[in-house]
C-alpha positions in Angstrom: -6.7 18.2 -18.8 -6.1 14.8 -17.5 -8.5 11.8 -18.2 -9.5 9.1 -16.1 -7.6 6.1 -16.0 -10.4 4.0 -15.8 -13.3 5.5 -18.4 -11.1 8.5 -20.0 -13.5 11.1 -19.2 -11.6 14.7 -18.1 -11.1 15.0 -14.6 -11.3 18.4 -13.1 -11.9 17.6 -9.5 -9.1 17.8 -6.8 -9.0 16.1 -3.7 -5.8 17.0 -2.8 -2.3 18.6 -4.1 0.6 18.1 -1.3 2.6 20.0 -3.9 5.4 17.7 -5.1 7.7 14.6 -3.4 10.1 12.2 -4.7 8.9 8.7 -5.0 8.5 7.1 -1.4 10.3 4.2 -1.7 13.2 5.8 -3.3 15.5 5.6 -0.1 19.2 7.1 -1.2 22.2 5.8 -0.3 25.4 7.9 0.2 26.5 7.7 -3.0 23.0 8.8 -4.5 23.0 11.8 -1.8 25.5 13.4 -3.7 22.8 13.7 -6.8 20.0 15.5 -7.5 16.4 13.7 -6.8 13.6 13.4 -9.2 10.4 15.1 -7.6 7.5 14.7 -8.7 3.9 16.9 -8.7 1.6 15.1 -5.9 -2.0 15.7 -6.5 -4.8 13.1 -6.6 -8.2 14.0 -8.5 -11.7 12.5 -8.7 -13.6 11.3 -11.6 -16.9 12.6 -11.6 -18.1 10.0 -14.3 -16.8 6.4 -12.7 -16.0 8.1 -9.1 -12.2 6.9 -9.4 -9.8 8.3 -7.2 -6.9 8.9 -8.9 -3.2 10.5 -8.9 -2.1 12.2 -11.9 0.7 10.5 -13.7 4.2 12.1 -13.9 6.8 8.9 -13.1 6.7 5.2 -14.9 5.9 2.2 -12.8 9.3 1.1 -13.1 10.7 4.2 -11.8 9.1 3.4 -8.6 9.5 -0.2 -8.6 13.2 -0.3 -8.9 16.3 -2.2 -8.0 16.1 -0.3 -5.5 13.0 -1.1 -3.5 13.0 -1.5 -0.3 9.9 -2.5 0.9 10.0 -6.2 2.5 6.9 -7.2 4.1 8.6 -10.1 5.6 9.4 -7.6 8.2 6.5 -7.4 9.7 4.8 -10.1 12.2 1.8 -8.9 12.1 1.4 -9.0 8.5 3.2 -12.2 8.1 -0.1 -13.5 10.8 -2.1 -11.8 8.7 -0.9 -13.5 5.5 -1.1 -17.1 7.2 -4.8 -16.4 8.3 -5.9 -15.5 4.4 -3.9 -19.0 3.3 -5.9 -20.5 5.9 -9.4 -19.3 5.4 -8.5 -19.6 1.4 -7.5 -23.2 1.8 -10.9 -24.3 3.6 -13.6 -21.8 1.9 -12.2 -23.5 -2.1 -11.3 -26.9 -1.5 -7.6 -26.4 -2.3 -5.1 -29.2 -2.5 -2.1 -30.3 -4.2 -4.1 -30.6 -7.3 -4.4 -26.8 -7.0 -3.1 -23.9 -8.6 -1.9 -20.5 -6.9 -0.6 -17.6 -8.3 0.0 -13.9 -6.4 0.1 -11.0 -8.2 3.3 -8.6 -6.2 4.7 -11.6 -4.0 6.8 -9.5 -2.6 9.5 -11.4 -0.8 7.3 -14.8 -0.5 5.7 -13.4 2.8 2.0 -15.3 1.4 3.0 -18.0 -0.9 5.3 -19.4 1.6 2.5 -20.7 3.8 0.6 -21.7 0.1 4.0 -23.6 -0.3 3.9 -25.5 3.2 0.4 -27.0 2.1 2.2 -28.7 -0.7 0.1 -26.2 -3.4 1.8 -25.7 -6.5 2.6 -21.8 -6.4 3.8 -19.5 -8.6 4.7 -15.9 -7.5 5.2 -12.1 -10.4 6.7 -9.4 -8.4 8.8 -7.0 -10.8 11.4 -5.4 -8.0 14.2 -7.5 -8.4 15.6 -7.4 -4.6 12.0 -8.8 -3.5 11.5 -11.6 -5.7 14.8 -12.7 -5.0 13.8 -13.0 -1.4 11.2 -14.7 -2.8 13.0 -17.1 -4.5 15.3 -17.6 -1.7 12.2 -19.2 0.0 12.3 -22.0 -2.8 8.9 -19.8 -4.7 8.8 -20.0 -8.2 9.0 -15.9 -9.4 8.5 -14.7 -12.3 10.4 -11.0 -12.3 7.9 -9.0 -14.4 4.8 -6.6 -14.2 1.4 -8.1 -14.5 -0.9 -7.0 -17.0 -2.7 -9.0 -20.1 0.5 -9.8 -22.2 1.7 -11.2 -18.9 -1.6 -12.9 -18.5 -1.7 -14.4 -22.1 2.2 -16.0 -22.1 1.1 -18.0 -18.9 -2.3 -18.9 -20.4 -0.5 -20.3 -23.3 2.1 -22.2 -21.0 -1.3 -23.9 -19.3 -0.8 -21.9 -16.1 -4.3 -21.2 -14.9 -5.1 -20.0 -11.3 -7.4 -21.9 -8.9 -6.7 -18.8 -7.3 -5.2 -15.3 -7.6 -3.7 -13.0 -5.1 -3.6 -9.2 -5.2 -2.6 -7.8 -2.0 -2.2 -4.2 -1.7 -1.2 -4.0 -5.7 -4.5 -2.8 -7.7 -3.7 0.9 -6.0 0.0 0.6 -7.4 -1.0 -0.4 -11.5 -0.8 2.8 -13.5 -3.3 0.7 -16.6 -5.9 -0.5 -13.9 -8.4 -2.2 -16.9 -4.9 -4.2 -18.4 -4.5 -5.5 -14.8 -8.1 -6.3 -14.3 -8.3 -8.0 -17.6 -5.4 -10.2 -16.8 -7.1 -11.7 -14.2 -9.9 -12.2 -16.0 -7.7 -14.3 -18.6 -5.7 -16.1 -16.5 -8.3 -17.5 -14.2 -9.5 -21.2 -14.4 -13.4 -21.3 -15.2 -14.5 -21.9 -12.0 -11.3 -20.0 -10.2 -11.5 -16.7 -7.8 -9.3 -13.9 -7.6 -9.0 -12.0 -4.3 -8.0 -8.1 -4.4 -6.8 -6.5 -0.7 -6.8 -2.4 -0.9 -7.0 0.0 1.5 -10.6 1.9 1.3 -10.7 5.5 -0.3 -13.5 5.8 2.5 -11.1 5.0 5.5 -8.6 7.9 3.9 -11.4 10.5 3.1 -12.7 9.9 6.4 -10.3 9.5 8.8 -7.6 12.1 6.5 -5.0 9.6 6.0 -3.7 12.1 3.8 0.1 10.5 4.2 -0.9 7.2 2.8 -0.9 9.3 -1.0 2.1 8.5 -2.4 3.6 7.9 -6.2 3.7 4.2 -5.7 -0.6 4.7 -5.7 -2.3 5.4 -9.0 -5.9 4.9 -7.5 -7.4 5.2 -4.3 -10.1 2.8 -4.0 -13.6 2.5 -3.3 -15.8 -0.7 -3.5 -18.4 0.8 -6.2 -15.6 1.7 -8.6 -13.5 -1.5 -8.6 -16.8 -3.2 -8.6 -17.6 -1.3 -11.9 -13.7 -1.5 -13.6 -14.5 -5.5 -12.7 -17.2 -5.9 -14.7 -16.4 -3.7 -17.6 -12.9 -6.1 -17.8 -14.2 -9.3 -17.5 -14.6 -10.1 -13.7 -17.5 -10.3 -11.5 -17.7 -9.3 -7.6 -19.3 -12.3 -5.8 -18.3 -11.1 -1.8 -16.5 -8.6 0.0 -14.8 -8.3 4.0 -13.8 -5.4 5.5 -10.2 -5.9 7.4 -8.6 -3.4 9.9 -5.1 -3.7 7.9 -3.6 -0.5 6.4 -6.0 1.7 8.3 -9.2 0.0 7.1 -9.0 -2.3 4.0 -11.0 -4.4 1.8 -10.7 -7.8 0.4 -13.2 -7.9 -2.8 -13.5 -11.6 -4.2 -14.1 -11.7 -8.0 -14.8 -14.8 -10.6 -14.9 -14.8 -14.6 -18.0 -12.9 -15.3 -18.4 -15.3 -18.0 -18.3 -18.6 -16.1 -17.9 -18.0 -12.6 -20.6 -20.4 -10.3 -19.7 -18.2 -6.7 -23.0 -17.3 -5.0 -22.9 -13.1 -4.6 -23.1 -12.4 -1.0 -25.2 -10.5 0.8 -22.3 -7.9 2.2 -21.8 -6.8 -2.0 -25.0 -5.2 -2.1 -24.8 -3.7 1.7 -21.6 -2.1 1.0 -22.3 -0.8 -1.9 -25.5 1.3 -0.4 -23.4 2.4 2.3 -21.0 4.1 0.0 -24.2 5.2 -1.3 -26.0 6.6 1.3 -22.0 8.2 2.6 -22.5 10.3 -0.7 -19.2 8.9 -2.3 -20.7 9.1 -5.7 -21.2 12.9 -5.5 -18.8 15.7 -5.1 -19.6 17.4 -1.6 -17.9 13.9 0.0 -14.1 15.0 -1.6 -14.1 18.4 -0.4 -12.5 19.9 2.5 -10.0 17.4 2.7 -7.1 19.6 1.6 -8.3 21.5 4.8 -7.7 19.2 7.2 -4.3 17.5 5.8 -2.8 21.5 6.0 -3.9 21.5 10.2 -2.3 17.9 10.5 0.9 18.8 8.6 0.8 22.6 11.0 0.4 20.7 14.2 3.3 18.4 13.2 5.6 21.0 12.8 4.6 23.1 15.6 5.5 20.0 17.7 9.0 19.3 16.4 9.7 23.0 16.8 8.7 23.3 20.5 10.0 19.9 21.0 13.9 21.8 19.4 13.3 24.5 21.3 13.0 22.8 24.7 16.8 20.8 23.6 14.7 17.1 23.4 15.6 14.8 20.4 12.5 13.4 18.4 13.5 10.8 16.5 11.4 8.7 13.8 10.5 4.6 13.8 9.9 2.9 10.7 10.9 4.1 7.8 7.5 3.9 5.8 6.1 5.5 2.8 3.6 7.5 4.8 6.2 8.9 6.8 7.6 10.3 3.7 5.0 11.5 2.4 4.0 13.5 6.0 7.5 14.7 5.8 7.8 16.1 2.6 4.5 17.7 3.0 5.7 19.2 6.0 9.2 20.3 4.8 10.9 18.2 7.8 14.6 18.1 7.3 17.4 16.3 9.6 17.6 19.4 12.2 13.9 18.4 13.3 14.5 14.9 13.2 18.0 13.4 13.4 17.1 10.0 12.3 14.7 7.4 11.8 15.1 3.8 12.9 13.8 0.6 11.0 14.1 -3.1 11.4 14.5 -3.7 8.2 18.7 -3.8 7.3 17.8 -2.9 3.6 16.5 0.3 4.7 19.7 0.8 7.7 22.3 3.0 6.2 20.2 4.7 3.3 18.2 8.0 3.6 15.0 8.8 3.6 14.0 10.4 0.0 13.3 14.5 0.0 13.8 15.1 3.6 17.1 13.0 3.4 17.0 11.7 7.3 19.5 8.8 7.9 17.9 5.7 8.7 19.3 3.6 11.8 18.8 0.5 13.6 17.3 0.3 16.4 19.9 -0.4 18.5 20.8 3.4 17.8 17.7 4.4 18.9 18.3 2.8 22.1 21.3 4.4 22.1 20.5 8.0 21.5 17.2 7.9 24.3 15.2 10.3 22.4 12.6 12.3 24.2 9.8 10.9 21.6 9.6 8.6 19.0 7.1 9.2 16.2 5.7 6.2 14.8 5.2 6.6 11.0 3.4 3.3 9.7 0.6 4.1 12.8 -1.3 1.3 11.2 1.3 -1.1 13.1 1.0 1.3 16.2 0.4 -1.6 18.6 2.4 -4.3 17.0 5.2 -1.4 17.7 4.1 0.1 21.1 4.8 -3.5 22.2 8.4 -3.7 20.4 9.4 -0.3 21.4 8.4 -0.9 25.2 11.6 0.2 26.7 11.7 3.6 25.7 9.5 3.9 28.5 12.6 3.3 30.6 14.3 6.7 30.0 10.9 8.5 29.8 10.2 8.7 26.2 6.8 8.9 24.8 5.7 7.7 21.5 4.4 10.2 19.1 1.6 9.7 16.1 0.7 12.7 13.8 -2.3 11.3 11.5 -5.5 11.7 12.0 -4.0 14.1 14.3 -1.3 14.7 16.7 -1.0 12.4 20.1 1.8 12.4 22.3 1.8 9.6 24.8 
């Protein structure tokens, strides 16, 4: 029986099994087409002792977070906006300045620390994929190529690089050793210094079934009462929390040293905290029936590509996105469905999607080919790409989005 990442109890609680997937973000290329793929069991649990929401563990971190990673969040404006607002509001709410310290925590391609680096803040970026943090580097940010944990942590500490402030943005789902991570933090922190953590909520998925953001790449699904108590049992305590509408419905949770930290605790830390209460989250009626609702999602889906073959109109897919994988794996979509799937990103242009094997295109293909509909995969962009994707109104296509449920139009 598997035990909880978190406080080793045995978990025998299922939320959901999507039966099994390669790794999202494994896209192939033509070469690796011609080899078998590694799939793995997909099935997330709950802990009925801590109330973590977890994935059980069949492929290594750096499986998943290969040379091969595609995932540039450069690519999106919206997030880059996003990013630029949270240097912003950072900047003003602690005083930072030149004298300042700022390390992230999976920089990604710079998308963050580049606006960190504008100020004239010293910066210092960890991001193990190596085609990221070379993006990253390319942007003049100092990266260190690694996974963060508490070794990590302690090799900095000892080379005098404290934080001011630490950035985790969508990273604390991904670590497989959640306490490691959290206690890195903890060490690496100034006295006085914050840590900010950006996750999407386990509430938003169990509530509004974003079943197809489960994938490999996430080890936990989140709720504010759990990371609140893997915190403080590693060294960190919550002072404030914000809800944000990114990812279909995230949080940002702002922690300090629990030994020295001087942040007041907001007000919003103890309201959040009863309304994941009073939702029932720390009980097990609250995880069932999800299973039931993911299985109508991934039915409707299909029934809609095969009416949509059956009538001779081409769907094709936009944005090649871990979610869309994981909807398409779930549903067994293969190439005859859906031809292709464009994406702006020309990392991704050229490869294949991973399981269902769809070639990914650029857009100007899809203009191109004038599909019928275009299903939008990472629907938590949906307007940023209603507005991009304007034109396809043109011909008469209609855009397409399949979770919570299925809309056409």
């Amino acid at each position: 029986m598997m035990k909880c990442r978190h406080c080793a109890s045995e978990i025998s609680l299922t939320l959901i099994d999507l039966g099994s997937a390669p790794p999202s973000n494994a896209y192939l290329t033509r070469l690796t087409m011609r080899r078998p793929e590694k799939w793995f069991p997909l099935k997330v649990l709950v802990c009925k002792s801590c109330w973590l929401v977890q994935a059980e563990s069949y492929s290594r971190a750096a499986e998943l977070f290969n040379d091969e990673y595609a995932y540039f969040s450069s690519f999106s404006d919206l997030w880059l906006k996003h990013a630029e607002n949270y240097v912003d509001s950072m900047v003003e709410r602690f005083a930072l300045d030149s004298s300042s310290h700022v390390i992230e925590v999976a920089c990604n391609d710079g998308y963050l620390l580049q606006y960190v680096k504008q100020r004239g803040i010293p910066c210092l970026g960890i991001e193990p994929t190596a085609s990221t943090s070379a993006a990253a580097r390319l942007k003049g940010i100092t990266t260190i190529e690694d996974f963060f944990g508490s070794t990590l942590a302690a090799h900095l500490l000892n080379e005098g690089k404290q934080a001011d402030l630490m950035v985790a943005n969508n990273v604390l789902a991904h670590v497989p050793d959640i306490n490691n991570f959290a206690a890195g933090f903890a060490a690496l922190l100034k006295p006085q210094g914050v840590a900010t953590f950006e996750f999407p909520h386990v509430m938003n998925l169990i509530e509004e079934f974003q079943f197809d953001t489960i994938y490999h790449e996430h080890f936990s699904y989140l709720s504010f009462t759990t990371v609140s108590r893997i915190f403080q049992a590693n060294g960190l305590a919550v002072f404030d929390v914000e809800e944000l509408k990114t990812h279909g419905g995230s949080l940002r949770v702002y922690a300090q040293r629990k030994d020295q930290g001087q942040q007041a605790v907001s007000s919003r830390v103890a309201e959040l905290l009863a309304r994941e209460r009073t939702a029932g989250m720390n009980s097990e009626n609250y995880y069932q029936c999800f299973q039931e609702h993911a299985n109508q999602v991934k039915n409707d889906f299909l029934q809609f590509l095969l009416e949509a073959r059956r009538a001779g109109k081409i769907v094709a897919g936009y944005g090649a996105a871990a979610k869309g994988n994981t909807l398409l794996n779930y549903a067994g979509v293969r190439p005859d469905l859906l031809p292709f799937v464009a994406d702006r990103n020309p990392a991704k242009q050229g490869k294949f999607l991973p399981g269902s094997r769809i070639p990914i295109v650029s857009e100007a293909y899809l203009q191109q080919q004038r599909p019928a509909y275009v299903v939008i995969f990472p629907w938590n962009l949906r307007a940023e790409i209603l507005s991009q994707l304007s034109y396809i109104h043109e011909w008469g296509g209609q855009f397409v989005t399949a979770v919570p449920k299925l809309v056409v139009g």
